[in-house]
One Martini backbone bead per residue (centre of mass of N, CA, C, O) as a GRO file, in nm:
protein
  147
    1UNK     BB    1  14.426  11.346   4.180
    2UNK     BB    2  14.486  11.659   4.208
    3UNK     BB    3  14.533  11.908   4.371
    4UNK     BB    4  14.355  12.210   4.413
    5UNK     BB    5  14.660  12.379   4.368
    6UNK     BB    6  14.682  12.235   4.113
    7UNK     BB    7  14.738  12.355   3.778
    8UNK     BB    8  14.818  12.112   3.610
    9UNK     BB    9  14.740  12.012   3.327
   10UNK     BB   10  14.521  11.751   3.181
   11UNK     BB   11  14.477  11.619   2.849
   12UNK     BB   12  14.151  11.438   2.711
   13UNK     BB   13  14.269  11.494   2.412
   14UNK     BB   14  14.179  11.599   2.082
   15UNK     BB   15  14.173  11.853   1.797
   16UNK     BB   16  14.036  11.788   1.484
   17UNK     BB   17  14.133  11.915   1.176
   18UNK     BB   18  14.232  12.089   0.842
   19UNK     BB   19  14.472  12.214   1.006
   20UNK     BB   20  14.776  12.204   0.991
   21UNK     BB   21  14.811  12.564   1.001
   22UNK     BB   22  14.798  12.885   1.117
   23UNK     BB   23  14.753  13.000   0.834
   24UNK     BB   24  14.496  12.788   0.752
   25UNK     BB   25  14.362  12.898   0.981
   26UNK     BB   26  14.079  13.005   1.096
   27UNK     BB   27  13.942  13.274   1.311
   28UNK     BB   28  13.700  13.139   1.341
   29UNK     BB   29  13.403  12.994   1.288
   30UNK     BB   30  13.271  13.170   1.086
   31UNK     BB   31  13.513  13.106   0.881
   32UNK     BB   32  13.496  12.766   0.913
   33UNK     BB   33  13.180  12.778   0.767
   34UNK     BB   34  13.253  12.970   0.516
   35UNK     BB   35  13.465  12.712   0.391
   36UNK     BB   36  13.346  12.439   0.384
   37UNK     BB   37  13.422  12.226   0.662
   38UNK     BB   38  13.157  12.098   0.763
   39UNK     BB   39  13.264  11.799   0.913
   40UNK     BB   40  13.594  11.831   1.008
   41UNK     BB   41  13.524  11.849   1.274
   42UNK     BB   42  13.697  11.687   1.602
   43UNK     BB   43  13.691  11.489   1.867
   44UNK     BB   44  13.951  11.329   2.091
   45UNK     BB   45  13.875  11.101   2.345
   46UNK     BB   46  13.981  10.994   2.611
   47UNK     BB   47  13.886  10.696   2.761
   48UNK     BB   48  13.919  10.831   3.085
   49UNK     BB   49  13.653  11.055   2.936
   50UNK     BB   50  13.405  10.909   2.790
   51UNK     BB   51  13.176  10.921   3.007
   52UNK     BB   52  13.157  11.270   3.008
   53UNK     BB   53  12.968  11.279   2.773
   54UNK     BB   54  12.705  11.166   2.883
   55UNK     BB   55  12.458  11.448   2.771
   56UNK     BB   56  12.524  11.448   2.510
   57UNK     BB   57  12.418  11.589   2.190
   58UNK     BB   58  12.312  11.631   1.883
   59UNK     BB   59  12.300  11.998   1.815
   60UNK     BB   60  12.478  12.084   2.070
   61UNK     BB   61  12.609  12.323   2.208
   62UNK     BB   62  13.007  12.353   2.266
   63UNK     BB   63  13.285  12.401   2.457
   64UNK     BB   64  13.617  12.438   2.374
   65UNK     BB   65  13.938  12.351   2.524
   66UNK     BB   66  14.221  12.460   2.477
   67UNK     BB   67  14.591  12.433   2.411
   68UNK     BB   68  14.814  12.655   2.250
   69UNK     BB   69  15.133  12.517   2.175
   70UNK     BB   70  15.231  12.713   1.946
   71UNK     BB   71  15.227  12.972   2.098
   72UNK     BB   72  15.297  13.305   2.222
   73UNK     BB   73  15.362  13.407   2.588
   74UNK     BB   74  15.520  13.736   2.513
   75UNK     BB   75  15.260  13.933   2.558
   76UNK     BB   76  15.103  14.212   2.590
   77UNK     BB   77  15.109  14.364   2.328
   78UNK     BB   78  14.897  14.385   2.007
   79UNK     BB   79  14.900  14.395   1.660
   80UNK     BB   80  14.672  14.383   1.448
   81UNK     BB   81  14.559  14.382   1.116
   82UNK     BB   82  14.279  14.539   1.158
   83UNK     BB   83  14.467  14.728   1.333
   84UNK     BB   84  14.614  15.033   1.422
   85UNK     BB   85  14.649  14.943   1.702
   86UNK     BB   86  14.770  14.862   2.009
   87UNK     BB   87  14.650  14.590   2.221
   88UNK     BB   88  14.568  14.416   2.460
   89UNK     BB   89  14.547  14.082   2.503
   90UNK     BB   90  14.291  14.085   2.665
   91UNK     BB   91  14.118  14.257   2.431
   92UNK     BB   92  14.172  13.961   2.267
   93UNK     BB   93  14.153  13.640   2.053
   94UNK     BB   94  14.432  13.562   2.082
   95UNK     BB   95  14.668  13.296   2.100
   96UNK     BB   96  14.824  13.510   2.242
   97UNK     BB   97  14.947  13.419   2.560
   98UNK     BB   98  15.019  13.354   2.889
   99UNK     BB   99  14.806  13.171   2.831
  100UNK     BB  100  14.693  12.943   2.598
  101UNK     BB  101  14.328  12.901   2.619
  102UNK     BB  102  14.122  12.796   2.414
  103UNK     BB  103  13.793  12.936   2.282
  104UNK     BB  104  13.537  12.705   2.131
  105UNK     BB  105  13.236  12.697   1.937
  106UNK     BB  106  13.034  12.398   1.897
  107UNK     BB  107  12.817  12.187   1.687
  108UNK     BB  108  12.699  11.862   1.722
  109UNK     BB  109  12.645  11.625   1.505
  110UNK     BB  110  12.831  11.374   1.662
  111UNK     BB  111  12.819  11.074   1.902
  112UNK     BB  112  13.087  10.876   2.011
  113UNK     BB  113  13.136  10.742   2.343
  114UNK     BB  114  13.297  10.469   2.296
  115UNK     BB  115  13.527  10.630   2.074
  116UNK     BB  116  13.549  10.937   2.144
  117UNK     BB  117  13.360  11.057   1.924
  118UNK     BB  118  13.314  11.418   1.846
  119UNK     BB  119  13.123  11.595   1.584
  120UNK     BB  120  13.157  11.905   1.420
  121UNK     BB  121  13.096  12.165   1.230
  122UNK     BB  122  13.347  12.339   1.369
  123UNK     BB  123  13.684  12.497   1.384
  124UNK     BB  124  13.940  12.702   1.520
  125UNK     BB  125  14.209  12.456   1.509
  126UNK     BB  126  14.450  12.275   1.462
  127UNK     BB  127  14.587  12.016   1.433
  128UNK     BB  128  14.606  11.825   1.752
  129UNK     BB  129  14.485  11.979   1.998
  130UNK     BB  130  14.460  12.035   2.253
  131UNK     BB  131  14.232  11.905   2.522
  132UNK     BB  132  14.113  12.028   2.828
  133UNK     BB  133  13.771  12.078   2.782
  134UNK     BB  134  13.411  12.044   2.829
  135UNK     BB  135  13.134  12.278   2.765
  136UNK     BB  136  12.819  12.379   2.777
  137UNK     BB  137  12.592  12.526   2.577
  138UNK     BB  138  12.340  12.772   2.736
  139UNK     BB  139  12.127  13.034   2.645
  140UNK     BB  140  12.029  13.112   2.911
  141UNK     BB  141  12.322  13.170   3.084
  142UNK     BB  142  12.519  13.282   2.813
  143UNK     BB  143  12.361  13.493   2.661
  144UNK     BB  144  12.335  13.780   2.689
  145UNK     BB  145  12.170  14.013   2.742
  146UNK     BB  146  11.967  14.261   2.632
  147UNK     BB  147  12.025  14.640   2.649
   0.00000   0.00000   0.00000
C-alpha cells in the first residue's frame, strides 16, 4: 500500500459506457438517462478489489469516481456554452480541472461481484474511463437538508 503522503492514484477498474468520444458524451445523469441508454453503462472492476464490492446491492445510489484522463487541466477560468461569462473551474461541473476528478451519481441495476460487473442505470462518460474509487450515496447524510 502506498504510503499516507503519497498522492499518486492507482485506478480500481475502468467506467464503461456507449460513449466513444467526449461529443457524444452526455453532460449529466439526467441527460444520460434522458437519451434512452439506460443499463448501458457499467463498472469493470479489478480482480483486486472485487471483494471491497460486497454490501452493495442493486437498487442502492453509488458515486463514482472516476480520473478524467483525456481533459485538460490548464483552466483557471472557463466560459460554458450556457453562460455569458467565464467563471472560475472550482464553480463549475466541466471535467477541466487541475485534478480531473469526475464525480458520477448512478444507480446499481445489478452486481456481480465474481466478475466484478456493477451494471449502473446511466453514466455521463467516455468509454473505459478509469475508475478511480466507489462509495456509497446515502440520503440521511448526502443529501442537504432543506433550508
Amino acid at each position: 500500500m502506498p504510503a499516507p503522503d503519497d498522492a499518486r492514484l492507482g485506478f480500481i477498474g475502468r467506467l464503461r459506457s456507449p460513449y466513444r468520444t467526449l461529443d457524444q458524451c452526455p453532460k449529466n445523469r439526467r441527460a444520460a438517462l434522458a437519451a434512452g441508454h439506460a443499463g448501458a453503462a457499467w463498472l469493470e472492476v479489478d480482480a483486486p478489489f472485487r471483494e471491497a464490492l460486497a454490501g452493495l446491492a442493486a437498487g442502492d445510489h453509488v458515486f463514482c469516481l472516476s480520473w478524467l484522463h483525456g481533459a485538460r487541466r490548464d483552466l483557471a477560468l472557463q466560459k460554458p456554452r450556457h453562460l455569458e461569462a467565464a467563471r472560475g473551474t472550482f464553480s463549475l461541473r466541466s471535467p477541466v480541472r487541475p485534478n480531473p476528478i469526475g464525480l458520477h451519481l448512478a444507480r446499481i441495476e445489478s452486481i456481480d461481484v465474481a466478475a466484478g460487473i456493477v451494471r449502473l442505470d446511466a453514466i455521463d462518460v467516455v468509454d473505459e474511463t478509469p475508475l478511480v474509487d466507489v462509495k456509497p450515496y446515502h440520503a440521511s447524510v448526502d443529501r442537504p437538508d432543506a433550508e
